[in-house]
C-alpha positions in Angstrom: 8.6 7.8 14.6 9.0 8.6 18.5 8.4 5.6 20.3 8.5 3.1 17.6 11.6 1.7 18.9 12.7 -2.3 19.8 15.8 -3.2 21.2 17.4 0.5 20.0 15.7 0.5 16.0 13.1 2.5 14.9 10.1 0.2 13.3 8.8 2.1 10.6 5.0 1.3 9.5 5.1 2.4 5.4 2.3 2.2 3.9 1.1 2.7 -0.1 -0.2 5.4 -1.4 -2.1 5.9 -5.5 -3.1 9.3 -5.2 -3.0 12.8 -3.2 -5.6 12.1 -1.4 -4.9 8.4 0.1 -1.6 10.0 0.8 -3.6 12.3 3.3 -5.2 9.3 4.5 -2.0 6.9 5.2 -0.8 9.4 6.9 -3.8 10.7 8.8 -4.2 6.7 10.0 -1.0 6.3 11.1 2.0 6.2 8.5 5.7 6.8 9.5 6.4 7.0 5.8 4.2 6.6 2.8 5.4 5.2 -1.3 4.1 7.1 -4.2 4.6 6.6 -7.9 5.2 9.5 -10.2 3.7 9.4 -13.9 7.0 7.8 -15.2 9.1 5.3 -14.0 7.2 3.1 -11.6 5.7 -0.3 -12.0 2.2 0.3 -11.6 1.1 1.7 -14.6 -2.6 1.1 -13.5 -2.3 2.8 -10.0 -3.3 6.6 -10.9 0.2 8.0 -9.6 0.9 11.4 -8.9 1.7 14.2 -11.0 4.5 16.6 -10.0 2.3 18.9 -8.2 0.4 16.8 -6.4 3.5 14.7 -5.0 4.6 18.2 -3.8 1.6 18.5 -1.9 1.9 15.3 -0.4 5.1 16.0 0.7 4.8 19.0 2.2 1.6 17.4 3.6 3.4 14.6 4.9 6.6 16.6 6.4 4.6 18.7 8.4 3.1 15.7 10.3 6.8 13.8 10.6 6.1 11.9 7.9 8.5 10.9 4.8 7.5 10.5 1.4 9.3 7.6 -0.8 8.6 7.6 -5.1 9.2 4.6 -6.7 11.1 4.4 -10.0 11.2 0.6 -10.0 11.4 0.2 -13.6 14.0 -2.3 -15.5 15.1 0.5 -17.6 15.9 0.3 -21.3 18.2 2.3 -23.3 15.2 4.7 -24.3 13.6 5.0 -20.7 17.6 6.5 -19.3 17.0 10.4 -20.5 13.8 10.7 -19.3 14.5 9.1 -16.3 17.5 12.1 -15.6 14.9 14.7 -16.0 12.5 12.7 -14.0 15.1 12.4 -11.0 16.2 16.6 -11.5 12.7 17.3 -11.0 12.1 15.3 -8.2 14.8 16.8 -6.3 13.2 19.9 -6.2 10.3 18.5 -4.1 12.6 16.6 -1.8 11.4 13.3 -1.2 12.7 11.1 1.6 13.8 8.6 -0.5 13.4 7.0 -4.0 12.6 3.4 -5.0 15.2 1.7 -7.4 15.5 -1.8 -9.1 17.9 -1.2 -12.0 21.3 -0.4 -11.4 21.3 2.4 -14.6 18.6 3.8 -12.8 20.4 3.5 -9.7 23.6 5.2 -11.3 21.6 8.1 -12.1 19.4 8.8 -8.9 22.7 9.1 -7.2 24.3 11.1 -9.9 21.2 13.7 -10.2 19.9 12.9 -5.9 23.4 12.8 -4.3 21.8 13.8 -0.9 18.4 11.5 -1.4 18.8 8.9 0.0 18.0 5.4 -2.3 16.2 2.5 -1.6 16.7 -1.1 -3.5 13.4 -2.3 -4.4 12.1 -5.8 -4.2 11.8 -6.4 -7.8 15.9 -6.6 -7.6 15.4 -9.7 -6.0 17.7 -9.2 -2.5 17.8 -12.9 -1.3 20.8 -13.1 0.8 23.1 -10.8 3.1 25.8 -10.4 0.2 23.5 -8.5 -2.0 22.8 -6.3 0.9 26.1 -5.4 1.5 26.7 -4.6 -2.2 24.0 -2.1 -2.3 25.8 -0.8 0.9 28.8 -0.6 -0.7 27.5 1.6 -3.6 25.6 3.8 -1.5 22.1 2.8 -1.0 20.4 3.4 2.3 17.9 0.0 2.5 17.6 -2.9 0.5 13.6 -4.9 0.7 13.9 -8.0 0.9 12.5 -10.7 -1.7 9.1 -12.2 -0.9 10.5 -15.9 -0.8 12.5 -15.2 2.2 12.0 -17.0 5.8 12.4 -15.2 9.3 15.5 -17.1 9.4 17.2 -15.7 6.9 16.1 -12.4 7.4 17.4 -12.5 11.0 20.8 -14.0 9.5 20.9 -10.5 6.9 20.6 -8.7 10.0 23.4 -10.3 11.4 25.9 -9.5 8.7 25.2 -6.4 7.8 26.0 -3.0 9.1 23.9 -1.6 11.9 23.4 1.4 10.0 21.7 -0.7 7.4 17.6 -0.5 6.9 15.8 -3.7 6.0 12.6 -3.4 4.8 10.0 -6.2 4.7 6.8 -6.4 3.0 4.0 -7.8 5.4 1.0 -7.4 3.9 -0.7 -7.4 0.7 -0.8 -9.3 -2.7 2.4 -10.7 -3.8 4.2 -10.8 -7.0 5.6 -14.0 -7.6 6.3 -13.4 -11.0 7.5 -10.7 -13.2 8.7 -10.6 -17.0 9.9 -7.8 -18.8 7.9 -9.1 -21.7 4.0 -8.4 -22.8 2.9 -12.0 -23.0 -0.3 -12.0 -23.8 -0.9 -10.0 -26.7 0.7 -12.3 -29.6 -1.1 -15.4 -27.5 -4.6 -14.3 -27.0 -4.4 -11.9 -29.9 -2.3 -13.2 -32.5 -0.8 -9.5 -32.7 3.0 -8.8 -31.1 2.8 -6.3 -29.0 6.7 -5.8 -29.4 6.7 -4.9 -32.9 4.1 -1.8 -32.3 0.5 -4.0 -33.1 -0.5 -4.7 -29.1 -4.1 -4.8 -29.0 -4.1 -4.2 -25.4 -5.3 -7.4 -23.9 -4.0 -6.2 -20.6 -6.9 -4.4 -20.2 -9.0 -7.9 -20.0 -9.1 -10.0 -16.7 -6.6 -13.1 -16.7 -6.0 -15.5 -14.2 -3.7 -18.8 -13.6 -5.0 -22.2 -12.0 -3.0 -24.8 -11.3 -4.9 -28.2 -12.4 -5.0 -29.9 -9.1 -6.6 -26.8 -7.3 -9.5 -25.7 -9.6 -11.1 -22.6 -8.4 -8.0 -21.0 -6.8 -6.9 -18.5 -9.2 -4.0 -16.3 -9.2 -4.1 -12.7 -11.4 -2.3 -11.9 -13.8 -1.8 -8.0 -15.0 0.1 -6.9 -17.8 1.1 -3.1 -18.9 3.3 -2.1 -21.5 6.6 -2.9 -19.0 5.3 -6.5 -19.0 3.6 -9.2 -17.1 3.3 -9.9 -13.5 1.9 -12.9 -12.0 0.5 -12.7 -8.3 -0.5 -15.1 -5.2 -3.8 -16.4 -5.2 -4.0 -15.2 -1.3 -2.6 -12.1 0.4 0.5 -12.1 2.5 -0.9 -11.0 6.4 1.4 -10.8 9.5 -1.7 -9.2 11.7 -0.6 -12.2 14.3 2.8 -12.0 14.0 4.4 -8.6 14.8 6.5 -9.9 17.6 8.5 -12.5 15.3 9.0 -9.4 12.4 9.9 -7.0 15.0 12.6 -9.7 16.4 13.9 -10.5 12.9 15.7 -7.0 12.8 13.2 -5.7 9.9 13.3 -1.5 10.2 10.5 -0.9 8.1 7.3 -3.0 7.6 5.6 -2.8 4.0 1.9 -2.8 3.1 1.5 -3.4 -0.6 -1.4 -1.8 -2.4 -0.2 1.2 -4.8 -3.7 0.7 -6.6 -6.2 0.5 -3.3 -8.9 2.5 -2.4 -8.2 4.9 0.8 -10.8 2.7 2.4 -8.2 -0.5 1.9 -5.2 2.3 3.4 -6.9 3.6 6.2 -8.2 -0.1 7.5 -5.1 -1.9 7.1 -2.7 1.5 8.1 -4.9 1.9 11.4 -4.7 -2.2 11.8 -1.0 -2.4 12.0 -0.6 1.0 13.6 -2.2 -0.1 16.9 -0.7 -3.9 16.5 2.8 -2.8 16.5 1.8 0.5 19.3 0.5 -2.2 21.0 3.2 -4.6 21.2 5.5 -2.6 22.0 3.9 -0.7 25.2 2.5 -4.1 26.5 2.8 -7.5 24.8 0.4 -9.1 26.7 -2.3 -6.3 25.5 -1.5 -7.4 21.4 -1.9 -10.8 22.2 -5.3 -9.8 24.0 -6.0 -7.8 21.2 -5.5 -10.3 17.9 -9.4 -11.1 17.4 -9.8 -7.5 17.0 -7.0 -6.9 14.7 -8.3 -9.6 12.8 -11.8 -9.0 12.6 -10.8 -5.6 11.3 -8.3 -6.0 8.9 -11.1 -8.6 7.4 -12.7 -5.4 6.6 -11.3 -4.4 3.5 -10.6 -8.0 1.6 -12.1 -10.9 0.5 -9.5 -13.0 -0.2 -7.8 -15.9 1.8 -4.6 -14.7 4.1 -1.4 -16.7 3.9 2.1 -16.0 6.2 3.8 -16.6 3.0 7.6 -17.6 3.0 7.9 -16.3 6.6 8.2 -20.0 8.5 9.4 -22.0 5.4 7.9 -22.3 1.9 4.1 -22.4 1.9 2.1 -24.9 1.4 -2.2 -25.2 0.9 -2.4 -25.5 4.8 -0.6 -22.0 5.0 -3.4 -19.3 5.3 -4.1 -17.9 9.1 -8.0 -18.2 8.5 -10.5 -19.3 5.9 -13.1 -17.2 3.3 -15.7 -17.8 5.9 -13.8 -15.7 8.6 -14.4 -12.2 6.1 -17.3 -13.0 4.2 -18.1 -9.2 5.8 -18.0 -6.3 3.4 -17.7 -2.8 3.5 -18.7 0.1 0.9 -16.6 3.1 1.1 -18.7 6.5 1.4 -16.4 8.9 1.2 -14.4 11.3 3.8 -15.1 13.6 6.2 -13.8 17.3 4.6 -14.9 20.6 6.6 -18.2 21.5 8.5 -20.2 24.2 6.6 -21.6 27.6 8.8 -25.1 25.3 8.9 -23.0 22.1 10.7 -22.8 20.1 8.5 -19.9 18.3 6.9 -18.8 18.0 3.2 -17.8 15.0 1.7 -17.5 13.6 -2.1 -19.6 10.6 -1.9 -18.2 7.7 -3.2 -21.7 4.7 -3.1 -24.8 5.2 -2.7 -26.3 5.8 0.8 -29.8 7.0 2.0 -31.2 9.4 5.0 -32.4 7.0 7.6 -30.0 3.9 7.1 -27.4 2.9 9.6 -23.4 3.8 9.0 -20.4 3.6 10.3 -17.4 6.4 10.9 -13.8 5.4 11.1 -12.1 6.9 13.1 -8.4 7.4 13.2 -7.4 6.6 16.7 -9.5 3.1 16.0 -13.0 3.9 17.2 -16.0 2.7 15.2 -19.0 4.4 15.4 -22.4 3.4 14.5 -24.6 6.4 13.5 -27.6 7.2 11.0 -27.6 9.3 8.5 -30.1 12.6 9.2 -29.8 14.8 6.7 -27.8 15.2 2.8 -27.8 18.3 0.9 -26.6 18.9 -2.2 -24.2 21.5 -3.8 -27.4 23.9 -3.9 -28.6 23.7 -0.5 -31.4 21.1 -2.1 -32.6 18.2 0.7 -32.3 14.7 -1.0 -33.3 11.5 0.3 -30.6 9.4 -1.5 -26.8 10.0 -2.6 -27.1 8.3 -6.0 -24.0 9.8 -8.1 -20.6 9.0 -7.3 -18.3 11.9 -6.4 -21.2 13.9 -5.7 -20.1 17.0 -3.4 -22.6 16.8 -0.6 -23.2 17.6 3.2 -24.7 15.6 5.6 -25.3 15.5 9.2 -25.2 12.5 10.8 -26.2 13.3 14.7 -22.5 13.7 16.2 -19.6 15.7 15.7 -17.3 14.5 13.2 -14.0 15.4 12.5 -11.8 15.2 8.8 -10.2 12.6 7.6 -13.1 10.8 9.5 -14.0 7.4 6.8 -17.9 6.5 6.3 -18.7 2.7 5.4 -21.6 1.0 5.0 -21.3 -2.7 6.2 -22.9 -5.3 3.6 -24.8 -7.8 5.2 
């Protein structure tokens, strides 16, 4: 993090990560440090998490490039969960992550039993709402607390204030946001007649739910459930794109993108966003400023729905969204990513849509160019011309008349 430094802290961009390769990616488009879930023990049972191999990978990956690794294991544990979750934490001290990810105090108890030289972090979900919790967690050995979403600048400023300097704060700043959580599956016994606690859960999680509030019809906020229960999120995303000088005055060390179930599309658009914002701000605040259209205009890339500062300058309110649905109507289809160059030049990817020889694209790059270029030429795994890319994760080579590099993204913008 050399050169991410405000009046003496380190600002740490941390960005998610639901599999080996978007790990590659976050940290390719400009991660300090990157959260993973393992198999077990993390809260988003949907997001295809790593298995131990492949978080070993990604660590070694990530070290070699100065970046850490953190692994959730945000669960609210229950008596059953606590001897799997000791193996859990043995074997993930042998691949030596940064940092792990903790909401329940048994959990917490263990991690530092099992991880006494891992350093732990106190996850949202334990609700950190004022500078006493902080320094309780201090006090029994944990590293950074992250804060709870319904907390102002202000307060966040005053945390700062009263705790020790050595202390990390950590701060989501963009992203979805939980505003609920309950440890229980509601909707099974509801929608299905069939209690999901007593072993007959016909998986009504797996349909689409959402909550609207009568005097605002069409403004809908999900709800997801998995087997450790039922979570409730904003209707808009939290996005602080215009605001980095007011989080990096509040004292926050590390600033948190949420999206543990996103495409590497979503990582590498909002991971390059925010690292040129904050690069920006701190070489020359006059250039951010300058900049803030295009920050904007990008991060509107890879979303659709409206942005809200959330509880950041008090508690929201239907006026608190930065800009409207019609500001990033734009959409972008994810292609796939640039892999090696072949002894004929051209470049393998595993295409992700469907794209055609002769149509315009556009490559991402990681230092924040776009470039607009048309697609010459795909082969397929036998050397065999084709005129179309039809089959998704379809190993293919293409040339597209310049040189790419890897880790290079292809999109297709929608009209």
């Amino acid at each position: 993090m050399a050169g991410h430094i405000y009046n003496g802290r380190e600002i740490e961009l941390l960005i998610p990560a639901s599999s080996l390769e978007v790990l590659k990616v976050a940290v390719m488009y400009g991660a300090d440090a990157v959260y993973i879930g393992g198999e077990a023990f993390g809260l988003r049972a949907k997001a295809k998490n790593f298995s131990l191999e492949d978080m070993k990978e990604g660590i070694e990956f990530a070290h070699a490039r100065n970046v850490k690794v953190y692994v959730t294991a945000n669960i609210l544990a229950h008596n059953y969960d606590l001897d799997g979750a000791r193996k859990y934490f043995e074997e993930l001290k042998t691949i030596g992550p940064d940092a792990v990810i903790i909401s329940d105090p048994g959990m917490f108890t263990i991690a530092k039993e099992v991880m006494p030289d891992t350093d732990i972090h106190i996850s949202t979900q334990a609700n950190n709402t004022n500078y006493m919790t902080f320094k309780f967690w201090w006090e029994q050995g944990a590293k950074r607390v992250v804060t709870a979403r319904e907390l102002s600048l202000n307060e966040i400023k005053k945390i700062r204030e009263e705790i020790p300097d050595d202390m990390e704060i950590e701060t989501f700043i963009h992203g979805a946001m939980c505003i609920s959580y309950s440890g229980r599956c509601l909707l099974s016994s509801f929608m299905a007649g069939r209690d999901a606690n007593r072993g007959a859960c016909t998986h009504p999680c797996r349909w689409k739910y959402s909550i609207v509030e009568e005097s605002r019809p069409g403004e809908y906020m999900p709800v997801y459930e998995n087997e450790r229960g039922t979570y409730i999120f904003n209707s808009k995303d939290l996005c602080m794109i215009e605001h980095i000088p007011e989080m990096v005055s509040s004292g926050i060390d590390s600033f948190k993108i949420e999206g543990r179930m996103k495409t590497a599309l979503y990582v590498a658009t909002v991971a390059r966003t925010y690292r040129l914002a904050i690069d920006e701000f701190l070489k020359d605040p006059e250039l951010y400023k300058s900049r803030i259209p295009f920050y904007k205009s990008e991060i509107s890339k890879c979303t659709y729905r409206q942005y809200t500062t959330g509880f950041f300058f008090g508690k929201p309110d239907e006026n608190t969204q930065i800009y409207d649905t019609n500001t990033y109507v734009k959409e972008y289809t994810y292609l796939g990513i640039v892999d090696e160059k072949n002894e004929q030049g051209l470049y393998h990817i595993e295409q992700r849509n469907k794209f055609s020889v002769g149509e315009t694209i556009e490559v991402m790059k990681p230092n924040g160019d776009n470039i607009l270029v048309q697609v010459k030429r795909i082969v397929d795994e036998k050397g065999q011309d084709m005129e179309n890319a039809p089959h998704p994760k379809q190993q293919l080579y293409i040339d597209l008349g310049v040189e790419l590099d890897r880790f290079d993204i292809l999109r297709r913008k929608e009209d």
